[in-house]
C-alpha positions in Angstrom: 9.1 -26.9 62.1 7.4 -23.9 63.3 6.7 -24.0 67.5 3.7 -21.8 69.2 6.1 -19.2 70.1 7.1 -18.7 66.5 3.5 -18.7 64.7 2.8 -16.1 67.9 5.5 -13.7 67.0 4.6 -14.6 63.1 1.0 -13.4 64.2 1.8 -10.5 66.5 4.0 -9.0 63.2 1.2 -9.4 61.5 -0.7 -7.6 63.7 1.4 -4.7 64.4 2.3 -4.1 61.0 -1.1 -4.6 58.8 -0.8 -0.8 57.6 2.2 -1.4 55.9 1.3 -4.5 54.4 -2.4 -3.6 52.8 -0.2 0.0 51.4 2.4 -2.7 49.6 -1.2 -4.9 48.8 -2.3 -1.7 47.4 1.0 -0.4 45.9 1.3 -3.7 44.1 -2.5 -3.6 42.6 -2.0 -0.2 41.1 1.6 -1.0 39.6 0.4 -3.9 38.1 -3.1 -2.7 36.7 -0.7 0.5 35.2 1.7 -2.0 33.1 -1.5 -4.1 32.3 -2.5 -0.8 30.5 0.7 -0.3 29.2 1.4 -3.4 27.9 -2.1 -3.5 26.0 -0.9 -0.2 24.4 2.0 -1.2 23.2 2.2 -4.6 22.4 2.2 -4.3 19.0 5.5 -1.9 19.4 7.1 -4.6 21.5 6.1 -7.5 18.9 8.2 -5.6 15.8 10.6 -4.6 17.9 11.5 -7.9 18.6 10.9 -9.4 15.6 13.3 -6.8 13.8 15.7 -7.3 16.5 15.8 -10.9 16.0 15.9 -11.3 12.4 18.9 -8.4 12.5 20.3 -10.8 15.5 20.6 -13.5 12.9 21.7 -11.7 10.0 24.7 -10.4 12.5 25.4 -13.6 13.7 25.5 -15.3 10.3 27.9 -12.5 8.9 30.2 -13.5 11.7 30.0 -16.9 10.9 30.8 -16.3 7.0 33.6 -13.8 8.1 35.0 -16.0 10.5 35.3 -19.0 8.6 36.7 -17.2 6.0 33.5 -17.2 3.0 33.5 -13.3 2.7 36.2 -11.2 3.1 36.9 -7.8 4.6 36.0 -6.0 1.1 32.5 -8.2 1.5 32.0 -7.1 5.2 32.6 -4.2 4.3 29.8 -3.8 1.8 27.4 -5.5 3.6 27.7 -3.6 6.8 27.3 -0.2 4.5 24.5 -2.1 2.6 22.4 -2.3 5.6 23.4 1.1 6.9 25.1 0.2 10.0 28.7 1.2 8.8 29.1 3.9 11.6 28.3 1.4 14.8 29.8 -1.6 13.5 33.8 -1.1 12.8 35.7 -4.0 10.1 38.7 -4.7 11.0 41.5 -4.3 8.6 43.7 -7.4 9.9 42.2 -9.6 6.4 
């Protein structure tokens, strides 16, 4: 529990330091009415961004499913990772 001598040094930083704290009050108003702004702008950016990113998410993780359990093989990877046009960031291995 909290004494009198703590709630008076509690107060007395309050006191001394009010500047500071109504600049990070104020600091804090701005930054969030900016990203308010921002967000309302582009939301609809953020929304198809992640909806492509999931749905290529899935498609990733279900090639590496097939591949792993051995459905497709290395020739099938291989065409599906040039089919979608992601042959130069996503390396086959060889090792099928």
């Amino acid at each position: 529990m909290l004494n009198q001598g703590d709630v008076a040094n509690l107060i007395s930083d309050i006191m001394n330091n009010y500047q500071y704290l109504l600049a990070a009050l104020g600091f804090a108003i701005v930054v969030s009415f900016i990203f308010m702004f921002l967000l309302r702008c582009l939301a609809g950016c953020i929304v198809w961004v992640s909806l492509f990113g999931i749905i290529l998410f899935f498609i990733g993780i279900g090639l590496l499913f097939l591949y792993t359990a051995g459905k497709i093989g290395n020739d099938h990877a291989k065409t599906v990772v040039t089919t979608l046009g992601v042959g130069n960031s996503i390396a086959v291995s060889e090792n099928n």
